[in-house]
RORONU-88616 format. One record per residue: residue number from 0; x, y, z of N, C-alpha, C, O in turn. Coordinates in steps of 0.001 Angstrom, whole numbers. Layout:
REM RORONU-88616
+-----+---------+---------+---------+---------+---------+---------+---------+---------+---------+---------+---------+---------+
!   k !     n.X !     n.Y !     n.Z !    ca.X !    ca.Y !    ca.Z !     c.X !     c.Y !     c.Z !     o.X !     o.Y !     o.Z !
+-----+---------+---------+---------+---------+---------+---------+---------+---------+---------+---------+---------+---------+
! NUM !       X !       Y !       Z !       X !       Y !       Z !       X !       Y !       Z !       X !       Y !       Z !
...
+-----+---------+---------+---------+---------+---------+---------+---------+---------+---------+---------+---------+---------+
***
This chain:
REM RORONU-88616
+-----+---------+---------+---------+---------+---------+---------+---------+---------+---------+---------+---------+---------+
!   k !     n.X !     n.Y !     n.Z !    ca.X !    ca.Y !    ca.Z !     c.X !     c.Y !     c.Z !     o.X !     o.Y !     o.Z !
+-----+---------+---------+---------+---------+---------+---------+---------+---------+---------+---------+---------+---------+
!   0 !  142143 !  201726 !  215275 !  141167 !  200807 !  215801 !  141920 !  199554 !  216232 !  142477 !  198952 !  215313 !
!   1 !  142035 !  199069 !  217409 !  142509 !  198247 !  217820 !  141528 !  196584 !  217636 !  141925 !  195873 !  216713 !
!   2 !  141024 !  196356 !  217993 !  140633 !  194667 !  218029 !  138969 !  195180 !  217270 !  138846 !  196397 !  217414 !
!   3 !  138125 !  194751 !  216768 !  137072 !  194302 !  216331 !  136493 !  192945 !  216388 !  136877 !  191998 !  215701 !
!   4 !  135560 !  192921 !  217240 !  135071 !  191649 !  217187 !  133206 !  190986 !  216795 !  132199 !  191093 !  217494 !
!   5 !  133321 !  190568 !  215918 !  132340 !  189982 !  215081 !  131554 !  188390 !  215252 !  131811 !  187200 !  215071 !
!   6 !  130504 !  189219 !  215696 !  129395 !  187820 !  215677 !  128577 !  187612 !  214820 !  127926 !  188622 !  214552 !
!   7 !  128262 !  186559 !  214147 !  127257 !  186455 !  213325 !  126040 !  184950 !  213723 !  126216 !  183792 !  213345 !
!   8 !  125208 !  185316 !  214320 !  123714 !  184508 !  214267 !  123297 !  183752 !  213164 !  122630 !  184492 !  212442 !
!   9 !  123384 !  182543 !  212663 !  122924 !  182143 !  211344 !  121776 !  182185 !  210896 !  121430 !  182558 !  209775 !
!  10 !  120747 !  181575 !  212266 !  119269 !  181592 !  212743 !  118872 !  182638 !  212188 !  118170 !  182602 !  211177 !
!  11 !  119272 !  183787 !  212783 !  118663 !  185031 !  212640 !  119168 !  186087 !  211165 !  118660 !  187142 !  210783 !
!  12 !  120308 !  185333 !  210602 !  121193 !  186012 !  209372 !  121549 !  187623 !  209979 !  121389 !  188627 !  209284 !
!  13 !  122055 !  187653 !  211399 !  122564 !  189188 !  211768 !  123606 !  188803 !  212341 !  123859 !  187781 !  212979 !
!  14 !  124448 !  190065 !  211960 !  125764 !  190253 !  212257 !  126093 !  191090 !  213568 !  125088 !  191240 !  214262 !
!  15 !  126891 !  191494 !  213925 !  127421 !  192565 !  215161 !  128173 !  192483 !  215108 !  128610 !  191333 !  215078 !
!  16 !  129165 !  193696 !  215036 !  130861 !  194328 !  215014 !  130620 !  195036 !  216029 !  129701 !  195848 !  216143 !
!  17 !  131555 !  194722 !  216934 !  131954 !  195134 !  218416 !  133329 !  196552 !  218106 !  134471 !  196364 !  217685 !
!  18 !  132853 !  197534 !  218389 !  134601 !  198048 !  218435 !  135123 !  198848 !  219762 !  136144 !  199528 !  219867 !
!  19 !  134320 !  198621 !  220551 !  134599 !  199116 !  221975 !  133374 !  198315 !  223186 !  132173 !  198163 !  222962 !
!  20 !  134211 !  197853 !  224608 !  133644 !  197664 !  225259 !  132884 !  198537 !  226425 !  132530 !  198364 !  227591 !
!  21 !  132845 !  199416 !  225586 !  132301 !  200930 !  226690 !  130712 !  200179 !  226529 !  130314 !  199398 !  225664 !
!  22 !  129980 !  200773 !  227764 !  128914 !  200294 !  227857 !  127554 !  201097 !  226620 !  127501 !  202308 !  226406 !
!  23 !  126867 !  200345 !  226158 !  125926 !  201111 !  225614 !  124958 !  202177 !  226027 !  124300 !  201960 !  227045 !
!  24 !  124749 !  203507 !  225255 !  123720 !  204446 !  225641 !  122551 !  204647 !  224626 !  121390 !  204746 !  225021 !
!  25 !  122862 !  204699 !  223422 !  121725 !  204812 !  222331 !  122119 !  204181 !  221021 !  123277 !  203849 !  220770 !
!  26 !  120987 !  204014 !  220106 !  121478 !  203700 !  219428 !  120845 !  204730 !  218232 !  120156 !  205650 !  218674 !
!  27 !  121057 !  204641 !  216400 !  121133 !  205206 !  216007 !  120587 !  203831 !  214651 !  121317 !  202907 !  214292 !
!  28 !  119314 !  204064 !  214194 !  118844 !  203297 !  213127 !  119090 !  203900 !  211935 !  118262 !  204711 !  211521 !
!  29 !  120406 !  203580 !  211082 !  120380 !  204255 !  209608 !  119257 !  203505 !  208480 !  118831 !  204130 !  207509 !
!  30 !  118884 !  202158 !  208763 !  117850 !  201827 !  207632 !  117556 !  201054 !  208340 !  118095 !  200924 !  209439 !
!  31 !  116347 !  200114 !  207782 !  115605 !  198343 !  208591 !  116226 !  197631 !  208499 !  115564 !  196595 !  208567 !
!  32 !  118008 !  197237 !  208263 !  118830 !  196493 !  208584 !  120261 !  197269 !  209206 !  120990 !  196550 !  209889 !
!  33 !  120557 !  198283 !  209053 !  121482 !  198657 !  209909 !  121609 !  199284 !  211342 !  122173 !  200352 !  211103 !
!  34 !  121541 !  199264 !  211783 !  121776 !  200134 !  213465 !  122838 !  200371 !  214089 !  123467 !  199334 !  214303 !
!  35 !  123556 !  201741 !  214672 !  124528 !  202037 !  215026 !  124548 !  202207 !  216502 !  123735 !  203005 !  216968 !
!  36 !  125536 !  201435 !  217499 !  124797 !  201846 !  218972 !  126727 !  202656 !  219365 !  127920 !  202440 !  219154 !
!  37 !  125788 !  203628 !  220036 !  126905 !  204633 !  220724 !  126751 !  204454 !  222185 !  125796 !  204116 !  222884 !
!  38 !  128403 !  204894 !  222525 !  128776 !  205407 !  224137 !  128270 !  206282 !  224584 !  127542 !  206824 !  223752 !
!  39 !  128257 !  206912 !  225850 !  127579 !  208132 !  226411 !  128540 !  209107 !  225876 !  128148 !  210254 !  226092 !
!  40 !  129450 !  209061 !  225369 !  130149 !  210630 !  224743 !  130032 !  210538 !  222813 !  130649 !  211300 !  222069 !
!  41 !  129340 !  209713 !  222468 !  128962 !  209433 !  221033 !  129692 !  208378 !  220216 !  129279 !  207967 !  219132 !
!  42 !  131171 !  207839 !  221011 !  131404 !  207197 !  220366 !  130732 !  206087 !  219740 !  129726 !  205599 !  220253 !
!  43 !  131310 !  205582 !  218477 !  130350 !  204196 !  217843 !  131232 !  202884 !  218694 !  132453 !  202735 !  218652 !
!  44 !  130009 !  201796 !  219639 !  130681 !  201024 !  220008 !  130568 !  199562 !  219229 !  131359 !  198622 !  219299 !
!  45 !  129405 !  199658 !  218508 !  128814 !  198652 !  217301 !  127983 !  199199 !  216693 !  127240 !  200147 !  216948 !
!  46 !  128198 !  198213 !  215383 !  127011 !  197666 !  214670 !  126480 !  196412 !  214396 !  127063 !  195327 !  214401 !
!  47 !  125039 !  196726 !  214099 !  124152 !  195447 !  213710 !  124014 !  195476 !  212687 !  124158 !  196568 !  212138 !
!  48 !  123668 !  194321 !  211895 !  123553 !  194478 !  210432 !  122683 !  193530 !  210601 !  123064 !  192631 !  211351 !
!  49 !  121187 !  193380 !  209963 !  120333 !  192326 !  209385 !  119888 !  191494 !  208376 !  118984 !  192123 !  207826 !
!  50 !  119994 !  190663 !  207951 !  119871 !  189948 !  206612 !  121360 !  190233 !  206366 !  121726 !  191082 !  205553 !
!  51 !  122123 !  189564 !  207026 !  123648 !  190194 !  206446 !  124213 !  189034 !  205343 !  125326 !  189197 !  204845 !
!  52 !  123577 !  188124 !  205070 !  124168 !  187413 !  203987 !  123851 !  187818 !  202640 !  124472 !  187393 !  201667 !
!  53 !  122825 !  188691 !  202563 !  121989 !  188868 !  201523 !  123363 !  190074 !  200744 !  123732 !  190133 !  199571 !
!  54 !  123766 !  190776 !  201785 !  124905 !  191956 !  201070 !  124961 !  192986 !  202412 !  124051 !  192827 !  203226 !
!  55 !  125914 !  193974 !  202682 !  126337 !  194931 !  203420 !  126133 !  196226 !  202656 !  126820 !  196328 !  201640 !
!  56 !  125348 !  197203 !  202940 !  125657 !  198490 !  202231 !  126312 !  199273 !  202932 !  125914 !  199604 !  204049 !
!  57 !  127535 !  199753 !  202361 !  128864 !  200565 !  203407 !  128359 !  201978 !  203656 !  128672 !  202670 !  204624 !
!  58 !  127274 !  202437 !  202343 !  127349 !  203629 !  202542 !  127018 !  204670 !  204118 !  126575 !  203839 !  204912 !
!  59 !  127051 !  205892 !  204748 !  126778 !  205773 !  205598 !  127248 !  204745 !  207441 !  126937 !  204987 !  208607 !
!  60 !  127685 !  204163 !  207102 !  128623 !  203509 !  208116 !  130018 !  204245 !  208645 !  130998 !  204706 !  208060 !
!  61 !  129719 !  204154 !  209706 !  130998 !  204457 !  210322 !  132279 !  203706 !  210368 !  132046 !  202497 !  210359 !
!  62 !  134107 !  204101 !  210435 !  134469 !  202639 !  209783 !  134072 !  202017 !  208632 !  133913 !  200798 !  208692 !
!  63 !  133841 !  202692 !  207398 !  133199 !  201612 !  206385 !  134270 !  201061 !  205857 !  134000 !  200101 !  205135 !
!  64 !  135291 !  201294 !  205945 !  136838 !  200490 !  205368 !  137036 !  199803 !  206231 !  137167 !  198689 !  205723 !
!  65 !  137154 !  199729 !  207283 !  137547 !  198347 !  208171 !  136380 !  197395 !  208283 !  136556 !  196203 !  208537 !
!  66 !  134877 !  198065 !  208042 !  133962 !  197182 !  207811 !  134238 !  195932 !  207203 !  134217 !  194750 !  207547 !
!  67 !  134606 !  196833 !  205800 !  134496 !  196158 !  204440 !  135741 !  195631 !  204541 !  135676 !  194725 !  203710 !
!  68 !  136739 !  195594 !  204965 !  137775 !  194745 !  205318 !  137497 !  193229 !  205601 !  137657 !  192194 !  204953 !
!  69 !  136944 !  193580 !  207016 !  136424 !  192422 !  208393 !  135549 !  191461 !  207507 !  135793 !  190255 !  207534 !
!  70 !  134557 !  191949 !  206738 !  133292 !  191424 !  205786 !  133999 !  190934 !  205026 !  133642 !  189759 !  204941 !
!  71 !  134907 !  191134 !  204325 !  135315 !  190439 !  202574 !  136429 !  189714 !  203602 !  136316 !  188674 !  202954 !
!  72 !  137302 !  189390 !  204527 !  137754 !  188131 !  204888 !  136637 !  187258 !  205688 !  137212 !  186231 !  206047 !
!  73 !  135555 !  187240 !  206032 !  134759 !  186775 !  206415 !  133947 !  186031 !  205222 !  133492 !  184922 !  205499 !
!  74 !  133700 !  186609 !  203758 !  132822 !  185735 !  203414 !  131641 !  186523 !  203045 !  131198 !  186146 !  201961 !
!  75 !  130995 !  187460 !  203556 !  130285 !  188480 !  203681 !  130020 !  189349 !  202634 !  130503 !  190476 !  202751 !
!  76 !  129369 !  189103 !  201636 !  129112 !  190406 !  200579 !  128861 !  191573 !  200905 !  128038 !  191945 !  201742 !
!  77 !  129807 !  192432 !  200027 !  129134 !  193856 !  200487 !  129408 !  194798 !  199332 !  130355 !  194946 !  198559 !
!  78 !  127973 !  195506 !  199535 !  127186 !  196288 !  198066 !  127501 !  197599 !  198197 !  127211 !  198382 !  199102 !
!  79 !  128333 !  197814 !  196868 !  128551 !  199151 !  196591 !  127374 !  199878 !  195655 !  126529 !  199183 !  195089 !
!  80 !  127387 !  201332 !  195537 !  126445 !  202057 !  195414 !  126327 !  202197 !  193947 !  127253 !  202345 !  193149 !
!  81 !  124930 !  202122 !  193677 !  125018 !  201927 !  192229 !  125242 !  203093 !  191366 !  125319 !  202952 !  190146 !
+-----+---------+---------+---------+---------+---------+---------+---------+---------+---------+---------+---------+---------+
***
């Protein structure tokens, strides 16, 4: 994975990890705060995360190690599975 790039909204407490600038085709809702949006050949080009201060759940994520990388130098809690 080359560059990742991360926005976070304070207003809104949501995040977005960028990992490709291929254009978007669908996306892919794993729960009411995560969403995965793919390329036209499936790759993952982001995610959204909502209420992201509250905690990150890795499970299910694509990348969840570089997630959880990007997140814990950021500041960003993130919840492992109980």
């Amino acid at each position: 994975m080359n560059h990742v790039y991360l926005e976070y909204d304070e207003s809104t407490d949501s995040l977005y990890l960028r990992f490709d600038e291929a254009p978007w085709a669908e996306q892919e809702n794993l729960d009411d705060r995560r969403v995965i949006d793919r390329a036209v050949d499936g790759r993952v080009i982001g995610i959204e995360i909502l209420s992201a201060s509250r905690g990150v759940a890795l499970e299910g994520l694509p990348h969840a190690h570089d997630v959880e990388r990007i997140l814990a130098a950021r500041g960003f809690p993130v919840l492992t599975p109980s």
